[in-house]
LOVEXPA-798558 format. One record per residue (C-alpha): x, y, z. Coordinates in pm, whole numbers, padded with zeros to 5 digits, always signed. Layout:
BEGIN
XYZ/...
This chain:
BEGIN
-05857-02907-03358/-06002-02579-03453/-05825-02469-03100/-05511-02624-03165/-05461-02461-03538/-05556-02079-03361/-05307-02104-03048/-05058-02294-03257/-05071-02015-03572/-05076-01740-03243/-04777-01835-03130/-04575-01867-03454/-04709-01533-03544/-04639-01367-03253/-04264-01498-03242/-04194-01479-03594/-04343-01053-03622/-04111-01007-03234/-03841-01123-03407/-03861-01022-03736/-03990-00668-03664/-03855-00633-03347/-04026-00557-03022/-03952-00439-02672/-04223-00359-02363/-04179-00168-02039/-04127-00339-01718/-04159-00162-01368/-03834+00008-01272/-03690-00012-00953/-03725+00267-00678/-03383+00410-00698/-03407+00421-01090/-03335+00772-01248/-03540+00958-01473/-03265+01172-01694/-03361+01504-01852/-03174+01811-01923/-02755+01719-01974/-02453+01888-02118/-02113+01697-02210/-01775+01852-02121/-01473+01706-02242/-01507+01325-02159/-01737+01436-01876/-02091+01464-01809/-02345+01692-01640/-02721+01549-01619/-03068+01592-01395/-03171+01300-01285/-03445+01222-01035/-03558+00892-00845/-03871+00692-00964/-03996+00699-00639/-03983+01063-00532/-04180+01080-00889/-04451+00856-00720/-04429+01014-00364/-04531+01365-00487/-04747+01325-00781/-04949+01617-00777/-04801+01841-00456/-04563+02093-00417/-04272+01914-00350/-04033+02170-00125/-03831+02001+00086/-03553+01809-00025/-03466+01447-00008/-03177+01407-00233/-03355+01202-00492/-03322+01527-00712/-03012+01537-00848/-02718+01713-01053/-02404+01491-01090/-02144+01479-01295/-02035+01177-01475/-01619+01055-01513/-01521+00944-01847/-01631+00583-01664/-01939+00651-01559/-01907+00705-01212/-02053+00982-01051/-01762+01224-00904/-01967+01535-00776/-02361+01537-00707/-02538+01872-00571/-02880+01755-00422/-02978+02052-00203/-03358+02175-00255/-03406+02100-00589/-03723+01997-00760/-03777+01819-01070/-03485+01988-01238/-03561+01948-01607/-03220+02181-01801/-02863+02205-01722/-02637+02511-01860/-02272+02496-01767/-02118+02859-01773/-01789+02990-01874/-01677+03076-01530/-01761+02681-01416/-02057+02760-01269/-02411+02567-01347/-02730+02708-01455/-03018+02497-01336/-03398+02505-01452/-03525+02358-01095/-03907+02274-01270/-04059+02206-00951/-03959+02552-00781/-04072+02753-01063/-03707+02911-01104/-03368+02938-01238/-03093+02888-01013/-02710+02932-01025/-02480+02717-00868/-02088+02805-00827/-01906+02460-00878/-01792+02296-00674/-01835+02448-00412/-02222+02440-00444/-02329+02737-00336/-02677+02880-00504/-02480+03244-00559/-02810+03346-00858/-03182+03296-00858/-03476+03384-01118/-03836+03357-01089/-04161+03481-01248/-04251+03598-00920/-04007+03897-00979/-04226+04027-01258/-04507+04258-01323/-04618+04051-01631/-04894+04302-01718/-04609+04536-01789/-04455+04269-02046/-04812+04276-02232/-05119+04485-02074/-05334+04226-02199/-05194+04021-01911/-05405+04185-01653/-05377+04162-01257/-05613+03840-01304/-05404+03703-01576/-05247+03361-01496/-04922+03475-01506/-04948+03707-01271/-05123+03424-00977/-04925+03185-00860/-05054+02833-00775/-04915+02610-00521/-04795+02346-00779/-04667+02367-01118/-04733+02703-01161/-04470+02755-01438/-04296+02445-01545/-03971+02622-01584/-03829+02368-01744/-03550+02505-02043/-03258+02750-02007/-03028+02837-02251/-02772+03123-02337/-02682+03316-02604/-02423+03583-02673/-02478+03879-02857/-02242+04201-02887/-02258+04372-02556/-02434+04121-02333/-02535+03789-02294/-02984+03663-02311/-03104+03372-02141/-03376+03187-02284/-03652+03014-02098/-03938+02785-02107/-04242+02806-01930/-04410+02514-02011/-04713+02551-01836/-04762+02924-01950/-04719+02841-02324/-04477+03108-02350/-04074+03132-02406/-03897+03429-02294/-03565+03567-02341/-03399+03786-02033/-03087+04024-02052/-02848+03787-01801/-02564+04040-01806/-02847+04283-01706/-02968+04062-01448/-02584+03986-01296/-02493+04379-01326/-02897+04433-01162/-02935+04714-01473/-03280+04829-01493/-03641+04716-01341/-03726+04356-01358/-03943+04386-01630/-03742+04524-01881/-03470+04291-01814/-03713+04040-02053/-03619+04147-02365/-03868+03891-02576/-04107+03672-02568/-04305+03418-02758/-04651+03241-02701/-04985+03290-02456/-05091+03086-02241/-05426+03123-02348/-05366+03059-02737/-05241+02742-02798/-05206+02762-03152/-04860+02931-03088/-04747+02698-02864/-04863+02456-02651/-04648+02276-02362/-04340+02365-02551/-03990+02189-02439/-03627+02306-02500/-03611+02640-02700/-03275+02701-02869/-03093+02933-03104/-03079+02930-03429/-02755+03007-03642/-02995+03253-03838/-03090+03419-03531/-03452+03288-03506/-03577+03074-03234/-03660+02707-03258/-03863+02528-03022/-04041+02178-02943/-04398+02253-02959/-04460+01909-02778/-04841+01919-02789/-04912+02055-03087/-04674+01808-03242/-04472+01944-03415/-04111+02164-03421/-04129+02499-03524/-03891+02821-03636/-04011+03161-03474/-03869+03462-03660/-03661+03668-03414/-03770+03990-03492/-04170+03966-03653/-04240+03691-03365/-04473+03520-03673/-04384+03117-03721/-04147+03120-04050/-04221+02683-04048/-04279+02413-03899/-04292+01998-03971/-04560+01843-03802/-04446+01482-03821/-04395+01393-03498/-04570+01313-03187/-04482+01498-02841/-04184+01639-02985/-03932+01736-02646/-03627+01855-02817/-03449+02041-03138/-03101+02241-03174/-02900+02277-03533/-02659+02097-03621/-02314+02251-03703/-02381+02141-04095/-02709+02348-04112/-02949+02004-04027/-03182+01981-03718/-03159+01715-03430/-03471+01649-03283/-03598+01431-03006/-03951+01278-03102/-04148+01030-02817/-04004+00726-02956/-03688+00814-03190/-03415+01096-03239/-03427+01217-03599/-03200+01411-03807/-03418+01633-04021/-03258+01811-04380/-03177+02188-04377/-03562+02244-04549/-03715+02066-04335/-03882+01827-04555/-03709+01567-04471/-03607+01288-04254/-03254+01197-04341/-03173+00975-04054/-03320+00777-03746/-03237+00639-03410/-03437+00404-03227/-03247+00135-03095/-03379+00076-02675/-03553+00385-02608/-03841+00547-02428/-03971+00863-02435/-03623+01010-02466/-03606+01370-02368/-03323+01554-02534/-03059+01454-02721/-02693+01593-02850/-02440+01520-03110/-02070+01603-02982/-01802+01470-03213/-01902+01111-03282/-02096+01042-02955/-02472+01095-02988/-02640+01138-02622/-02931+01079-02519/-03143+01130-02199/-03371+00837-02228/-03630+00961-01945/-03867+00641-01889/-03619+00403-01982/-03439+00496-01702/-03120+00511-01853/-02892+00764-01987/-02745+00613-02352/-02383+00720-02504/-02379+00569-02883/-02048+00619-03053/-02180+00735-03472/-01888+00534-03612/-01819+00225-03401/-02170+00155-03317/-02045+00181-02911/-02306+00188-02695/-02257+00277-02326/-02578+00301-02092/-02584+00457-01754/-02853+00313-01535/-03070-00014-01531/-03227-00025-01812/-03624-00092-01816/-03731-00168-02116/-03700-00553-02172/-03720-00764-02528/-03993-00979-02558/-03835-01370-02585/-04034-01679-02737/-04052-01824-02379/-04270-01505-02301/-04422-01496-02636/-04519-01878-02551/-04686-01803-02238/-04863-01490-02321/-05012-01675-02616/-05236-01918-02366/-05415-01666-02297/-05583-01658-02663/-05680-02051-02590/-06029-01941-02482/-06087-01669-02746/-06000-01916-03020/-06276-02185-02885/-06563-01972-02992/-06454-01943-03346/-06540-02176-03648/-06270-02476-03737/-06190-02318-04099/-06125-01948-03993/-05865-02093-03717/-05546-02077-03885/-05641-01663-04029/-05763-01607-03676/-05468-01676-03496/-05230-01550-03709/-05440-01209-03714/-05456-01231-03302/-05041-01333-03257/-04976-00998-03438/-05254-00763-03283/-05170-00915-02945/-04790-00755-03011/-04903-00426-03103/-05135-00448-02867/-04877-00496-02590/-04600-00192-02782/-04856+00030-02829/-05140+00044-02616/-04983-00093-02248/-04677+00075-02290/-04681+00394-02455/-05063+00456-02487/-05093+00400-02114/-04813+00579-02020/-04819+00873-02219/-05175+00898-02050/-05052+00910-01705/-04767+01132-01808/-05023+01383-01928/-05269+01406-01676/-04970+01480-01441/-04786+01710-01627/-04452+01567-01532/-04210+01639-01780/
């Protein structure tokens, strides 16, 4: 009996806090799944990085040089359908930036560079790396030994943010490198016109790779309308604003966990792209004034163009299109994460018919009510994300 009451109360518990509260897990994805990170809508088109799930197995922890065509730039039709693709020695490529003169800025993450590439034609007519750089004339304190200035045979940088900006009389690209703590802003019309050495063609920077309170594995830097610089301190958090011109933190809000993206919004708010939600996030910064959290995983950045919110849901696998006003959603890919249904909640359940033997006949009922609910968290929180956001640590991938 006592068995009975604790699998029977699991059960019901289990499918009444699934459906009541709601509750998805991550299944396996397939080997030609896409991870999608950096984007950029134009018109009722699409730019996006996207690489396979299996070259992200094949080459966990290796340079990763020659290409295979599972790293990708395409461009989605106002359908969906992929009308151009360049897949030519790319590596991880984690930012798009599409150019006035139709060509496309790429941060190619796994080559530890930016590259330019004339469209269509697809030509690479522009490369940067930190190779180019005496970094000890950026900041003597960065000596010969300094990391910066030895490469490493993988993941040296993880390049993985470009963005421009124009000021009067030239246009600044801004950069992340991830793996050196450190965001850096480079004179592009210098670079194009080749004005200057190639150190003084970085103009500023933010962050040290060996002070982490300043920022640590940062993701998408962006402009602010105020001129400052915002940025995605991802393991510290948190978002923060960098004044422009002191370089000292003017605020931050620390709410989040492995933040990955922030850019204003045209009515003075801030997007940002948390691990498990996109928020929307008041002009002071104190607080949350809308959320969005309907099928995704780890979503890497997201935008707001007219009514269409995008997102690059990375580990779903999917890249999701959800209209503001009609509640239209469109996904591109196969989706991966799957809702939990009673016939799973059912099954799962016999699994608690041994653990409720050992327990007295009057606690049964409390017991398995208190196990149907733990066993769902358990399943949201510590399989999926827990476990995951382990392995995506210790490999640095993203």
């Amino acid at each position: 009996m006592s068995v009975k009451s604790i699998f029977l109360a699991t059960v019901i518990s289990a499918i009444v806090f699934v459906n009541v509260v709601g509750f998805t897990y991550l299944s396996l994805p397939a080997s030609n799944s896409f991870v999608y990170l950096g984007f950029q809508p134009v018109g009722n088109h699409l730019f996006a990085s996207r690489y396979t799930f299996s070259e992200l197995m094949s080459t966990l922890g290796t340079e990763h040089t020659t290409p295979t065509g599972e790293d990708q730039i395409v461009e989605f039709d106002e359908n969906q359908n992929v009308v151009w693709q360049f897949d030519q020695n790319i590596s991880y490529s984690h930012s798009i930036w599409l150019l006035p003169n139709g060509h496309i800025l790429v941060a190619d993450c796994g080559h530890n560079r930016i590259i330019e590439i004339n469209y269509p034609q697809k030509d690479i007519v522009w490369e940067w790396n930190p190779t180019f750089v005496n970094w000890t004339k950026i900041n003597p304190a960065w000596g010969s030994d300094h990391y910066y200035n030895n490469p490493i045979a993988y993941d040296w940088t993880h390049l993985n943010d470009v963005k421009l900006h124009n000021y009067t009389g030239y246009t600044a690209m801004l950069v992340s490198l991830r793996n050196w703590n450190l965001v850096i802003e480079l004179n592009y019309t210098a670079e194009m016109l080749h004005q200057g050495s190639n150190e003084s063609r970085v103009i500023w920077s933010y962050g040290n790779y060996t002070d982490t309170t300043l920022l640590n594995h940062q993701h998408s830097p962006s402009y602010a309308s105020n001129g400052n610089i915002l940025v995605a301190d991802s393991d510290n958090h948190r978002v923060v604003e960098i004044n422009y011109t002191t370089r000292l933190q003017e605020r931050s809000y620390d709410e989040l966990h492995w933040v990955r993206d922030i850019r204003e919004l045209p009515d003075g708010t801030f997007l940002v792209t948390d691990s498990d939600r996109v928020i929307i996030l008041n002009q002071e910064w104190d607080q949350v004034t809308w959320i969005y959290t309907q099928d995704i995983s780890f979503p890497y950045q997201s935008q707001i163009v007219g009514n269409q919110l995008y997102i690059s849901n990375s580990f779903d696998y999917t890249f999701i299109i959800f209209d503001l006003q009609t509640g239209k959603l469109v996904t591109i890919g196969t989706p991966t994460l799957r809702s939990l249904t009673i016939f799973d909640a059912v099954l799962l359940m016999f699994l608690f018919l041994g653990i409720g033997a050992l327990y007295p006949q009057h606690r049964a009922i409390w017991i398995g009510m208190i196990l149907g609910i733990v066993f769902v968290l358990f399943l949201q929180y510590t399989v999926t994300n827990a476990v995951l956001y382990g392995i995506l640590m210790l490999f640095h991938w993203v």
